[in-house]
C-alpha positions as a printed NumPy array, in Angstrom:
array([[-41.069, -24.604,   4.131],
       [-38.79 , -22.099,   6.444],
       [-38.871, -22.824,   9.748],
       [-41.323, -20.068,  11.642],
       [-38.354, -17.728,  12.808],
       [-37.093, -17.603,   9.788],
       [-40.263, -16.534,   8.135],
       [-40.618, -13.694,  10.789],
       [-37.36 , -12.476,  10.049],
       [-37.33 ,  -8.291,   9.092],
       [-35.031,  -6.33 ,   6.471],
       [-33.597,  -4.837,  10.045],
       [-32.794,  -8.096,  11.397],
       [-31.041,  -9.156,   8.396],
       [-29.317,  -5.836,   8.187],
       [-27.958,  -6.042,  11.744],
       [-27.273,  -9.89 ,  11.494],
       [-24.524,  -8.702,   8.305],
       [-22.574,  -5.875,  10.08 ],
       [-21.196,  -8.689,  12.293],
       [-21.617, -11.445,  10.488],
       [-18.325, -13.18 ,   9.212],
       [-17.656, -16.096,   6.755],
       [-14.396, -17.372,   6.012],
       [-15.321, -20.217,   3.65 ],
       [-15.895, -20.596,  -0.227],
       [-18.443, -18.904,  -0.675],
       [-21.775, -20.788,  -1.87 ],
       [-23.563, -20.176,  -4.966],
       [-25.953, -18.393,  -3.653],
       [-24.994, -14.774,  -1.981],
       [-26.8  , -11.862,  -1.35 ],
       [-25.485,  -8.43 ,  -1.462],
       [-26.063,  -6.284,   2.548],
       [-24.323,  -2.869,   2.533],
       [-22.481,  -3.381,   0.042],
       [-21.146,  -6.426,   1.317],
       [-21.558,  -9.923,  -0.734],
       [-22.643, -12.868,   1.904],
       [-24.019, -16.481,   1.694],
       [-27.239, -16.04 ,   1.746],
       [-28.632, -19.119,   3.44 ],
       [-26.321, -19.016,   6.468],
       [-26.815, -15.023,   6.699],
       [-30.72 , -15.804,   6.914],
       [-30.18 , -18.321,  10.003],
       [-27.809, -16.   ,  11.586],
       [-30.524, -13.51 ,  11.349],
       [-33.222, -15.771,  12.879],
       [-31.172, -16.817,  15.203],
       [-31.432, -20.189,  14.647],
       [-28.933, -23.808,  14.107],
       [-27.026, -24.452,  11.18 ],
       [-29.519, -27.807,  10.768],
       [-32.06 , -25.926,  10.492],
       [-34.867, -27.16 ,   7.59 ],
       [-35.125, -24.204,   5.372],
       [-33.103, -24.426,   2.013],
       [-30.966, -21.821,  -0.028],
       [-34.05 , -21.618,  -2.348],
       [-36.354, -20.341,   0.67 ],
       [-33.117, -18.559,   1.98 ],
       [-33.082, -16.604,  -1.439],
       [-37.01 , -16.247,  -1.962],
       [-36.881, -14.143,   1.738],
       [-33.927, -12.2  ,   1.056],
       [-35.641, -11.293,  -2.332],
       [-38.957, -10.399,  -0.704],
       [-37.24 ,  -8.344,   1.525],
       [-35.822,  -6.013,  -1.319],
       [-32.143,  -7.309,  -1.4  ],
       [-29.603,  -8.296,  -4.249],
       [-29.621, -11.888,  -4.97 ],
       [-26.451, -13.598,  -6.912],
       [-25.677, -16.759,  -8.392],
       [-22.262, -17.924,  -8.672],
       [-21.235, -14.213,  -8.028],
       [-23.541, -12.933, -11.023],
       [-26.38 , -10.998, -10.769],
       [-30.174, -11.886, -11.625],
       [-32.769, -10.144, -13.209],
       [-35.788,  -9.589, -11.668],
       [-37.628, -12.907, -13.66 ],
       [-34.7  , -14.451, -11.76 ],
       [-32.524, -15.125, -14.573],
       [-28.743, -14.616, -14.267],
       [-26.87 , -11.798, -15.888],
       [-24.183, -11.492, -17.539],
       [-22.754,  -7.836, -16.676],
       [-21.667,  -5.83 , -19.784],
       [-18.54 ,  -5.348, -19.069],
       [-17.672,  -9.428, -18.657],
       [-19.805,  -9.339, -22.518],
       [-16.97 ,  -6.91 , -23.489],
       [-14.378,  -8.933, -22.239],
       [-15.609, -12.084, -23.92 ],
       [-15.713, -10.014, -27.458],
       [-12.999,  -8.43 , -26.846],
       [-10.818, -11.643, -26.779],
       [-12.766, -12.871, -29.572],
       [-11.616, -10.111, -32.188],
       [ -8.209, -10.154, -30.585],
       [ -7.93 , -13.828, -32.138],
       [ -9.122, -12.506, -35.548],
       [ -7.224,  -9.374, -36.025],
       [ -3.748,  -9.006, -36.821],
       [ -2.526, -12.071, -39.205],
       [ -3.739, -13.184, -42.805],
       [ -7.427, -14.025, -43.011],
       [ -7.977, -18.043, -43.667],
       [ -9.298, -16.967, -47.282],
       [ -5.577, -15.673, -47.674],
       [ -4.194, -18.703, -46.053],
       [ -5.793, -20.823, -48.247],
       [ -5.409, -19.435, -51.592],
       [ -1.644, -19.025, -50.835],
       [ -1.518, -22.892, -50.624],
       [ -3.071, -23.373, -53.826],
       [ -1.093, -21.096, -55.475],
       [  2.373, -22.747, -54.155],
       [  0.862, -26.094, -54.938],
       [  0.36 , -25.389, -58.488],
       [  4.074, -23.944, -58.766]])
């Protein structure tokens, strides 16, 4: 359970916690996207409530607030649905295809390959 400021904490208060908040680590696997801005979500929420880095409430609770509060959650730097599911953006679908017929176009088919080698095996 989130400690009692964090509970309290407003969209405004995490709004104004971002525009100065700065993190210069990895960042987590769990962010949260503030004015365009992608942040760690769990140490954003205790900079907002103004309270220790010790502090008992998790990156789960962390991301259940932000979420409440109407903000974009990520996982590993991917988006999640709204059943809280993560996404896959198109264009990184694309990319994955894309590579995909890249290996199969161009070059003899394996159907081709192989009938070749029968053909020179029987001369």
């Amino acid at each position: 359970m989130p400690s009692p400021k964090v509970s309290a904490l407003t969209r405004e208060q995490i709004n104004h916690s971002a525009r100065s908040f700065r993190w210069n680590r990895q960042m987590p696997k769990w962010s949260v996207i503030v004015e365009g801005r992608e942040l760690p979500a769990r140490p954003l929420v205790l900079d907002a409530a103004g309270v220790p880095p010790n502090d008992p409430t998790n990156s789960h609770q962390a991301v259940a607030i932000l979420r409440e509060k109407g903000f974009e959650i990520r996982y590993q730097g991917r988006s999640l649905t709204d059943d809280g599911a993560v996404s896959a953006s198109e264009s990184e679908f694309e990319q994955i295809l894309g590579r995909l017929r890249g290996c199969c176009v161009g070059g003899p088919s394996l159907i081709e390959m192989r009938e070749r080698e029968h053909r020179d095996d029987k001369e």
